[in-house]
N, C-alpha and C positions, 0 to 999 in steps of 0.2 A: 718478281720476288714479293712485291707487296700485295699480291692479289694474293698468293697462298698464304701469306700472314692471314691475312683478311680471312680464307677460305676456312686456313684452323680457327680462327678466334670467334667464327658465326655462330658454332655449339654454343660457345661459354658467355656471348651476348644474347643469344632467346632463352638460357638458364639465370642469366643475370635477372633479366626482365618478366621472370618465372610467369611465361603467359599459359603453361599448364593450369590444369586443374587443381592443383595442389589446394587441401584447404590451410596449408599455411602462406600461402601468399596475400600481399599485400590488399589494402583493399580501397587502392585508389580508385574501381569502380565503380565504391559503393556511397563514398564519401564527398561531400561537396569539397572544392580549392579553396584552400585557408585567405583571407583576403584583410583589410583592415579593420572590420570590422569584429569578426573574429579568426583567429591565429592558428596554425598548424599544431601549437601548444595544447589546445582547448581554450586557453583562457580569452577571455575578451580585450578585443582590439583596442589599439589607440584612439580609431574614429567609432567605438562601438555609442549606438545612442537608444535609447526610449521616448518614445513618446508616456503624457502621463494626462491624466485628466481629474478635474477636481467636481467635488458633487453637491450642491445645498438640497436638501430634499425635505420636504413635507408630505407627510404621508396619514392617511387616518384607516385605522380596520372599524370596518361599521359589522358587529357581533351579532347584529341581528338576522343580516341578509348576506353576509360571509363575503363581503367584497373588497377591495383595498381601493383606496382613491388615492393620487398621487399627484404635487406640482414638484419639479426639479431643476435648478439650473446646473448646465452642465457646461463647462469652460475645459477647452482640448489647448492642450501646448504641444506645435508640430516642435518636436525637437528635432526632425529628421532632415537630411538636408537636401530636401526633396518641397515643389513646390506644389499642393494639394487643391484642387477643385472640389473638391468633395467631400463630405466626413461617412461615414458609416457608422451606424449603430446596430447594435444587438436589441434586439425584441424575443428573448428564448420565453418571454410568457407566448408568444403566440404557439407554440409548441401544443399547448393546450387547447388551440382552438378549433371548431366543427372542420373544418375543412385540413388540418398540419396534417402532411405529408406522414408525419408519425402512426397515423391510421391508416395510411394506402399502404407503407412500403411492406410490409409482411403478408409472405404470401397465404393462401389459403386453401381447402380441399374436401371434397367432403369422403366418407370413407364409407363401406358397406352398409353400418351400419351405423346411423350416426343420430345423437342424441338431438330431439325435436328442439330444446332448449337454443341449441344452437344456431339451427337453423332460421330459429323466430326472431333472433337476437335484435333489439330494436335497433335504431338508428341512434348513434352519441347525439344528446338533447345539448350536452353542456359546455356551453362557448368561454370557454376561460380567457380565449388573448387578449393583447390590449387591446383596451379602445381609447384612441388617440384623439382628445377634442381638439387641438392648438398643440402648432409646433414654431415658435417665433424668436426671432431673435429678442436679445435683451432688450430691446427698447418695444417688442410688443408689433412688430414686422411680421406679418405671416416668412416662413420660408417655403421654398420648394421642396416636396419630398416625394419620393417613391419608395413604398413597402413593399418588398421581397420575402414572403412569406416569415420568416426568422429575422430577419435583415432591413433596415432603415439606410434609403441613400437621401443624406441631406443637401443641395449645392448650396455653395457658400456665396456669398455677394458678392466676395470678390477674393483672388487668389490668396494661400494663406501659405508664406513664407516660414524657411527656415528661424527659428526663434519666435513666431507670432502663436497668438491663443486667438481663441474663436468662443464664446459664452452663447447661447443659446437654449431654447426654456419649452419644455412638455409638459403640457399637461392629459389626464388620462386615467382611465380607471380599469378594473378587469373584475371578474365572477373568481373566487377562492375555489379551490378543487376538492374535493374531498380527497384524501390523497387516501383512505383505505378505500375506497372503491374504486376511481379514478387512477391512483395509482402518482408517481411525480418527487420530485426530487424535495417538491415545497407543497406546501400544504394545509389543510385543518384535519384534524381527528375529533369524532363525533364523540362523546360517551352519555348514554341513553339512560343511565341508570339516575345520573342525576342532570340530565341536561345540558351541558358543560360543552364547549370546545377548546381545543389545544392548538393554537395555533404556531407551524414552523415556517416560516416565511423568508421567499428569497427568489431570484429571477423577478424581484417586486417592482422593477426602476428599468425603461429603457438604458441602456449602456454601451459604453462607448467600444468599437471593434480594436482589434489593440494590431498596430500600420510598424513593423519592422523592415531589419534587412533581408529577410527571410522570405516571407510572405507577401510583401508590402499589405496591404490588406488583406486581413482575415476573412476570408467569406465561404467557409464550409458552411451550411446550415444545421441549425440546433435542430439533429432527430431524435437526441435522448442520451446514446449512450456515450457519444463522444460530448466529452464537459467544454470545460471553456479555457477560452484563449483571451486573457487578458492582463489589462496594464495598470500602473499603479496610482496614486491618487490619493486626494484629502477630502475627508468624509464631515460633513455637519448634517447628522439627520434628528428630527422631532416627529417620533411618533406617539400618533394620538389615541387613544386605545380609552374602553370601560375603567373607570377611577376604582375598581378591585380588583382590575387585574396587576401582574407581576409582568416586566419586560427583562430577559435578553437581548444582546445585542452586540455587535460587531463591534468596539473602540471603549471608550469611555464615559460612563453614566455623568453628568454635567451638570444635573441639578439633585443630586440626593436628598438636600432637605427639603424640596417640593415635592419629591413624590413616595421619600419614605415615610413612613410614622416615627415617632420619638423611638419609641422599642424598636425597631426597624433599625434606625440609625444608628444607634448604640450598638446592638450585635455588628453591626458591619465593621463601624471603628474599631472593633473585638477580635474582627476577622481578619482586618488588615494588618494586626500586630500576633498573631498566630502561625505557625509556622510548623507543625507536627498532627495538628487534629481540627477537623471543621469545625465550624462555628455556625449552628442553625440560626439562620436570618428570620425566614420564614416558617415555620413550627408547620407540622401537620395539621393540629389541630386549629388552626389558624386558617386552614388552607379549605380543610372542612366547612368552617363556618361559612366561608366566603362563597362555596358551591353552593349552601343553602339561601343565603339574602343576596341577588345581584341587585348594583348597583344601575341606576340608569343617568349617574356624571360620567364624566370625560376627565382625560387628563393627559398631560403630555409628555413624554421622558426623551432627552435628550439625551444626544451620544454622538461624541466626535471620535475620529480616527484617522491616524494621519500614516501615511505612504504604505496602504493598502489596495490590495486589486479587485476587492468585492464587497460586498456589507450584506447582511442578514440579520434576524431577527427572532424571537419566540413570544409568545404574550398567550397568555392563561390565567383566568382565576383561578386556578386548580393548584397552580404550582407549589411548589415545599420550596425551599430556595438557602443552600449551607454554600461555605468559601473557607479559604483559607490560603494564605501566603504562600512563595515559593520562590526561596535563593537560587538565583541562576547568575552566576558568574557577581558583577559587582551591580548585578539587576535585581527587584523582584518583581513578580506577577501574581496577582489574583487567580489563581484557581476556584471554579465556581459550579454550580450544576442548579438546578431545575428540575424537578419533575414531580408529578402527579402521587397520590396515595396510591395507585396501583401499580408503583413501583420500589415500594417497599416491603421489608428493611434491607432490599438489595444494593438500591441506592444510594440509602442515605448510608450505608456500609462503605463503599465502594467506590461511587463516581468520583467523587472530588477526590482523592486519593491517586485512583487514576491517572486522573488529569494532570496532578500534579507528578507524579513518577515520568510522565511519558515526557513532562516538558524537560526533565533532569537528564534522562536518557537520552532524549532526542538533539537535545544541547551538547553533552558527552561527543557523538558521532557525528554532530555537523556543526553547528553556530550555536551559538545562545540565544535563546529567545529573550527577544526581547521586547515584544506589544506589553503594553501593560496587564489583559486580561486572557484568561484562555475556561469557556462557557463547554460546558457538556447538558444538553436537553435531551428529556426522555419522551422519544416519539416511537412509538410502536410502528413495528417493523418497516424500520428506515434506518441509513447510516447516511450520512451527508454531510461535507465538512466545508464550512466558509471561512473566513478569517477571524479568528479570537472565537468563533464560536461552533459546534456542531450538533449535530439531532442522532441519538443513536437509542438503539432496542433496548429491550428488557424486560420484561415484567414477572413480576412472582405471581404464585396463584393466590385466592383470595383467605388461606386459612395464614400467609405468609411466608411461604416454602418456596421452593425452588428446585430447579435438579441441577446436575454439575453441569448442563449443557449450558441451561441458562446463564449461570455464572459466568463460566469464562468464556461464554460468546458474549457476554455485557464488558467486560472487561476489556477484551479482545477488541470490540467496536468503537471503543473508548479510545484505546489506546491506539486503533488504526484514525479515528477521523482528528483527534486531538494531532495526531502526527503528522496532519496533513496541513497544518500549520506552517511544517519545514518544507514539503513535498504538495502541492507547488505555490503555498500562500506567500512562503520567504523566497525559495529557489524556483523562480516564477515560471515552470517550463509550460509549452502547450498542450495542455489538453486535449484540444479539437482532435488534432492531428497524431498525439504519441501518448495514447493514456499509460504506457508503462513507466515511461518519466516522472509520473506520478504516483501512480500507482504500484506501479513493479518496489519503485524504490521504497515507496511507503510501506509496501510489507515486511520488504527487506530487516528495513530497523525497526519496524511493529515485532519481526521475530527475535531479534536483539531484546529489546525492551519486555516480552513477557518472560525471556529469561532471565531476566533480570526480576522481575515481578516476584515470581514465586519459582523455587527449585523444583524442575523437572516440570515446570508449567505447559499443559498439554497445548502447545502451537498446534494448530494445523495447516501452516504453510512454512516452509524456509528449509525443514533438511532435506535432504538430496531423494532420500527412500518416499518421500510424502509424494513427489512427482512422477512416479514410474508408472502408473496407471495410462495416466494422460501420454507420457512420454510413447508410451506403448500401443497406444487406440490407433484409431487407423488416420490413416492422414490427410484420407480427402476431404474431413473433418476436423481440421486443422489450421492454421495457420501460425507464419511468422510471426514472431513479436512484432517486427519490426513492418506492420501494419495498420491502418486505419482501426481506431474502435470499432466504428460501424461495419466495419467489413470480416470483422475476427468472428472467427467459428470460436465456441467457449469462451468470450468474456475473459470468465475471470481466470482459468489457467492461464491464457494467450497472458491477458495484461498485468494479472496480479501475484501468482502461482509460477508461473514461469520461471520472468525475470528475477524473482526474492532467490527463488532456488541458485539460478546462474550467479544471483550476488556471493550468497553463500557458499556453493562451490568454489566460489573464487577467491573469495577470505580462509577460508580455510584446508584448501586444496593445492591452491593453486601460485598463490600468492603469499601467503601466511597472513598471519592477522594485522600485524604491528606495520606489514609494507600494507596492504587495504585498508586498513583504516587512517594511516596518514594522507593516502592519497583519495580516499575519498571525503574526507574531512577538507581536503585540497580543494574539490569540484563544488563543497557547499559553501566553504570563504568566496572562491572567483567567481559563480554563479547567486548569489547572497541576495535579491533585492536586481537582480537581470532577469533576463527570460533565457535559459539554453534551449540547445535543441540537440537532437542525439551526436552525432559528431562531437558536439564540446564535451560532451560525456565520454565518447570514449577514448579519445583524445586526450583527456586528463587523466584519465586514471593513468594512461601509460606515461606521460609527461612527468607525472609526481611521483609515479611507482619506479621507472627505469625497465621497464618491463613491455615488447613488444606482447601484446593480448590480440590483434589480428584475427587471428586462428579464432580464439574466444569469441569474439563477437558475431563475425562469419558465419561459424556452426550453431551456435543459439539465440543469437539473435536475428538471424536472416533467412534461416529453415526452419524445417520443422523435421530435421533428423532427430536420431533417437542415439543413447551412449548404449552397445552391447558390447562389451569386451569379455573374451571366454577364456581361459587356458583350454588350447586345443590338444596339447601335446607334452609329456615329459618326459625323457629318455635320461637314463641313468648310465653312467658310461663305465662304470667298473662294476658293479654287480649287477645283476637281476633284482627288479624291485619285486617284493614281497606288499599285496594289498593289504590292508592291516583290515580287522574283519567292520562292515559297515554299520552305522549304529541302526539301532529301529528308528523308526517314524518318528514314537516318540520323542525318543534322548534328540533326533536330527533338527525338530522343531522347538527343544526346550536350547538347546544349543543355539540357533535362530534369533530368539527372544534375546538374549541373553547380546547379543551382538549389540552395541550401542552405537549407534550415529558422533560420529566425528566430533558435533557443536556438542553436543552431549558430554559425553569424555572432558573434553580441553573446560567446558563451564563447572564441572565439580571444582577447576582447582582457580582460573582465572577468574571466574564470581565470587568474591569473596563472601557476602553475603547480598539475599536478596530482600526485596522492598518488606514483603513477608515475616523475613527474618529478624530486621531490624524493628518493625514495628509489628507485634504480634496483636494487635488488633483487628488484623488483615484475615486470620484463620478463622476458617467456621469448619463446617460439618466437613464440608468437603475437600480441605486442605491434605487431609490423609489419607483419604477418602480412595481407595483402591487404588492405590499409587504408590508404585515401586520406590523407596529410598535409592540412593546413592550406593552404587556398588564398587567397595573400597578395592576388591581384590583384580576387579574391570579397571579400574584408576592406576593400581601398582602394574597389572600388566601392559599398560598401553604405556607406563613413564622406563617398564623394563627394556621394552621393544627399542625405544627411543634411544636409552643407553647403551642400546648392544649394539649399536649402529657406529663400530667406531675404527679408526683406519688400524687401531694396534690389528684388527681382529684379522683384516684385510694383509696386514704384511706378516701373521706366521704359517699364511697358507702355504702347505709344501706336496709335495709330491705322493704321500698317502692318502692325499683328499678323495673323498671321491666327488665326480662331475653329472651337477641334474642339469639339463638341457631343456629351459622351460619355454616353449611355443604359447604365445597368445595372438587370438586373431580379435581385427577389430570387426565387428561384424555389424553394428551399427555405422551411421553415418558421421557422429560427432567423436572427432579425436579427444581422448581428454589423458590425463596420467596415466600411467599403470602404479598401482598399489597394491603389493601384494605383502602378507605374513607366511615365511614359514616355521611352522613349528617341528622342533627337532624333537628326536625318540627320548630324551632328556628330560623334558618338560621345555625347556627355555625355547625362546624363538623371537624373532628378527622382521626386522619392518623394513619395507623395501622401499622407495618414493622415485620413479622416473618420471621427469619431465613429458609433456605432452610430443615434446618436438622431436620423440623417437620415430614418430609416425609421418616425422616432415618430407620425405618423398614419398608420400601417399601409399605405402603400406599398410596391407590388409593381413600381414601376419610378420610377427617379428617374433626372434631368440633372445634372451639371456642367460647367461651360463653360472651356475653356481658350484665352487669347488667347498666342501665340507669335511670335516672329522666325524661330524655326527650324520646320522641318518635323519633324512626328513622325510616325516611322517604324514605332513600334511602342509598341501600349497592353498592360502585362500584368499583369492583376488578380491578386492576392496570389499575389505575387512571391517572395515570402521561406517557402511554407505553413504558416501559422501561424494560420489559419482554419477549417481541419477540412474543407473546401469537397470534395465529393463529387465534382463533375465539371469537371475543369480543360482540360476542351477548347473552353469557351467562353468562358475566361480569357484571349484573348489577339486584339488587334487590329492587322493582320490575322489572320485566321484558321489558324493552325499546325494541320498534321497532326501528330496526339500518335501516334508508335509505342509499343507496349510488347514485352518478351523474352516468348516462352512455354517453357517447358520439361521436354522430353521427360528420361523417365526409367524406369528398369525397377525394379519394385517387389522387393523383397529379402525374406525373409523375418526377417531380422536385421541393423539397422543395425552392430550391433556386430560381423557378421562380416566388414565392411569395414572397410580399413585407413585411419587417420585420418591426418592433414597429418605430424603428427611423425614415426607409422611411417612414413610414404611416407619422410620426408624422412632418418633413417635409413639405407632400405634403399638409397638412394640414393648415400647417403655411404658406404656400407661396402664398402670392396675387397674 
């Protein structure tokens, strides 16, 4: 008798333990075992620890011969309770040297016909890594060390226990890169016209490998695209730079009346009690003068920083230099920027403004910032973001114009490296290993925050329709998110494009806004000032939302399936359907346009006003500038749909109804809702919202039945794109002919030798 119990119950225990393929099962084989260090929760354990390391550094850039020389002490606290032989450090300047691996791993080929240039291409002359004179302990002890190309192994004298620090002292210099030919995350930028360099500086200081429960040591090697993995730390750095130049920097400036002028000091004490509009510290014409007479003194600026994971730097005579305050909770912060005469009046419009929006926004959906300062430098084409400060693009041309591209990709840049403050300067996740953690996330609320900027602010990453291309490309060219940087095909789709999308589908799709953004406001309080790693991520969101996501993470983050969901089929069960006649190309594709995007729709009425809005100083040429207003009658239909969703309607369905019998197949790999509108012969129509988990026994076509009074005229699956869905021409019943524009154009050999919307607009005005 107990064996036949046993023999029935076998079905409903290998369904229990769902070891099918279903993509909603669980995903205990993807996930590490929750332990005490961190919890099945996501949140961090009771025994969670970090190690941290603190830094005194002397550094001097000598302007003549582009080189950085540097002494440092560096003191390690093993918090861990683990007993250490060794420490490890980071050397990512050797990255730059004749022989880094950075120059082998790509491969090469030559092709039929292939340009002599290439061929001839000389040998890299230029040895940027360090060069390490003394590496001793505090009292001036040589130690033992072995250099691993990216990587320092120091042995210690003797074991270094849970609770102990270890002080130990480098000295060492390296060759500056030029980072417009060279290329590099850090760098100098040459300008020939009046002699000048801009220097953006950083990977300046060997540094300490950051030793968790995860990894225990960190030992991927720096080949570039995968960033860094690191721990947090108090900063006292004095750099010694030309007595006319201007310095950024990572923490807080320590001697202001040493190395500002009287006027100098005065505008900043101006800046520090301003809170709506900058305050030029440094004047243009200031900035001018100073490219014409250099100085041949020194001078040093100081700047502390305390429980930071990095420090950087910027120094130019060239610089313009405004700031201005900014309330964040019962904090504030110096918002500030830096940059060159060839970055105006774009910058001095726009950057610190920025800066300051993005810290408001970014505060709103995760923590409050709270460093004291937050730096924006203007380095030609670069985006790079260290703590309190970053290096981003931009430049106008030289009559002082600009095109809409320029703008809000400066704004854009701004608003993505500034953000990266929360993503991973505050929320300290690894980079080596998971650049979406950083990065994914960081577009995430970069796409937040430009809506917030200005109405109908042209993102180009975060709704759902901006990914279908990529979604759609072929897949041996592809990869999972949830893959090494260095090993991802496409960068920035894999890391940065991707996951924003998947966030966003997920706030607004999947989740609603008000259950995702409590719970991921969740994941930046418990991760705040720790290092997560993906598991605590997804872990939390479901822990603070109540909301098994499984499925979610599984399909987007682990493959690289595609969302195709079609209406395959609709049967009408009391009459014969009558097609109603098709529209042309035309009307099909003004219809098309006319479809708004989800985040779209819900921000005409949730943003109440934007940064733009509130401070109309923000608009220039381009603020109206071929861009659709708010479509009021797109707003009442999408809040009518919503109200006709309601159970009266549901219970006086009776037996004159007639029954449409609607077939959808999932024909991609990723499950996601079904969403569909139909619109009745009436005019009015009806919004429909299923759950993803229709599809939870791995169903490749599913029914549901609709009983009506009215006749529907028209079934059109995700209506609003907010699905990522690849092919929208089997989205719609009946059948639309989907047109799309192609366009012809003659290749230029400089886009900059064409005149942009302003000049046009200019030459146009001028008698």
């Amino acid at each position: 008798m107990r064996l036949i119990c046993v023999l029935l119950l076998f079905p409903f225990l290998l369904l229990g333990q769902n070891t099918d393929n279903s993509p909603f099962r669980q995903m205990y084989d993807l996930l590490p075992t929750a332990n005490a260090y961190r919890t099945a929760t996501g949140a961090p354990g009771h025994e969670y620890y970090q190690c941290t390391a603190d830094y005194v550094i002397d550094v001097i850039l000598d302007d003549d011969k582009q080189i950085i020389k540097g002494n440092e002490v560096i003191t390690f606290f093993n918090n861990s309770p683990d007993i250490l032989n060794y420490l490890w450090v980071q050397l990512d300047q050797n990255q730059q040297s004749q022989d880094s691996d950075s120059h082998k791993i790509n491969p090469e080929s030559i092709s039929e016909k292939e340009d002599i240039s290439i061929l001839s291409k000389p040998k890299l002359e230029f040895d940027g890594g360090f060069k390490l004179e003394s590496v001793t302990d505090i009292n001036n002890t040589k130690l033992n060390y072995i250099i691993n190309k990216t990587m320092m192994r120091i042995d210690l004298p003797k074991p270094l226990k849970k609770g102990e620090k270890f002080s130990f002292k480098v000295k060492y210099w390296y060759n500056i890169n030029d980072r417009m030919v060279l290329g590099g995350r850090s760098g100098y930028e040459y300008f020939k016209e009046d002699n000048n360099y801009l220097y953006t500086i950083a990977q300046f200081f060997p540094r300490m490998c950051a030793y968790n429960d995860i990894e225990g040591w960190q030992n991927k090697q720096f080949l570039g695209s995968g960033e860094f993995t690191l721990i947090f730390g108090n900063y006292l750095v004095n750099i010694t730079v030309p007595d006319d130049h201007l310095v950024a920097a990572t923490g807080t400036l320590q001697n202001l009346d040493k190395v500002l002028n009287k006027t100098q000091l005065e505008r900043y004490k101006r800046a520090e009690k301003e809170f709506n509009q900058p305050i030029i510290i440094a004047t243009q014409e200031e900035a001018i003068s100073r490219e014409k007479t250099k100085s041949n003194s020194k001078k040093t600026w100081t700047f502390k920083a305390d429980n930071v994971r990095d420090f950087a730097f910027a120094s130019s005579r060239k610089f313009i230099w405004d700031a201005m305050n900014v309330r964040i909770g019962n904090n504030t912060s110096m918002a500030m920027s830096m940059y060159p005469k060839e970055g105006n009046p774009l910058w001095e419009k726009y950057s610190t403004k920025a800066v300051a929006h993005t810290l408001k926004t970014y505060s709103k959906f995760t923590v409050d910032y709270n460093y004291p300062v937050a730096w924006s430098i203007n380095a030609d084409r670069i985006g790079m973001e260290y703590p309190m400060i970053c290096f981003n693009f931009g430049r106008c041309e030289k009559d002082g114009t600009y095109s809409e591209r320029t703008k809000y990709g400066m704004i854009s840049v701004i608003i993505h490296e500034v953000g990266h403050n929360f993503f991973p300067m505050i929320i300290n996740s690894d980079e080596r290993q998971w650049a979406w953690m950083d990065e994914g996330l960081n577009t995430f609320v970069q796409y937040l925050s430009e809506q917030e900027f200005e109405r109908n602010y042209p993102s180009s990453r975060g709704e759902a329709q901006k990914i279908v291309d990529y979604m759609a490309s072929d897949k041996t060219k592809m990869s999972p998110i949830m893959v090494n940087p260095e090993s991802a095909y496409q960068l920035g789709n894999n890391a940065y494009a991707k996951p924003a999308t998947a966030l966003n589908i997920l706030r607004e799709s999947i989740m609603g806004r008000e259950l995702f953004d409590v719970a991921f406001k969740e994941y930046a309080k418990r991760w705040a000032f720790k290092q997560p790693y993906p598991a605590d991520f997804f872990r939390t969101m479901e822990d603070a939302s109540g909301m098994d996501l499984d499925w979610f993470w599984r399909g987007w983050f682990f493959t690289t399936d595609h969302v195709d969901l079609a209406i395959s089929d609709v049967k009408v069960k009391t009459v014969s359907p009558k097609d109603p006649n098709l529209k042309s190309a035309e009307d099909a594709e003004e219809a098309l346009d006319k479809r708004k995007n989800i985040s779209y729709i819900r921000n005409t009425k949730d943003i109440n006003k934007t940064y733009n809005e509130i401070d109309t100083t923000l608009n220039d040429f381009y603020t109206q500038y071929n861009r659709n207003n708010v479509d009021p009658d797109m707003v009442k239909e999408y809040e009518k749909s919503i109200s006709n969703m309601t159970q009266a309607e549901i219970d006086i369905m009776n037996t004159t109804k007639t029954f449409y019998e609607i077939e959808f197949e999932r024909k991609g790999g990723l499950v996601m809702p079904i969403i569909y509108l139909l619109e009745y012969e009436d005019g009015s129509n009806e919004e429909i919202r299923i759950p993803a988990e229709i599809w939870r026994k791995g169903e490749t076509k599913i029914t549901k039945v609709h009983a009506s009074d009215k006749k529907i005229n028209k079934i059109i699956l995700d209506p609003y794109l907010e699905t990522a869905d690849i092919d929208t021409e089997n989205n719609f019943y009946p059948k639309e002919e989907q047109s799309t524009k192609f366009e012809i154009f003659k290749r230029t050999s400089s886009q900059r030798s064409q005149l942009n919307p302003m000049q046009k607009s200019k030459r146009n005005t001028t008698p």
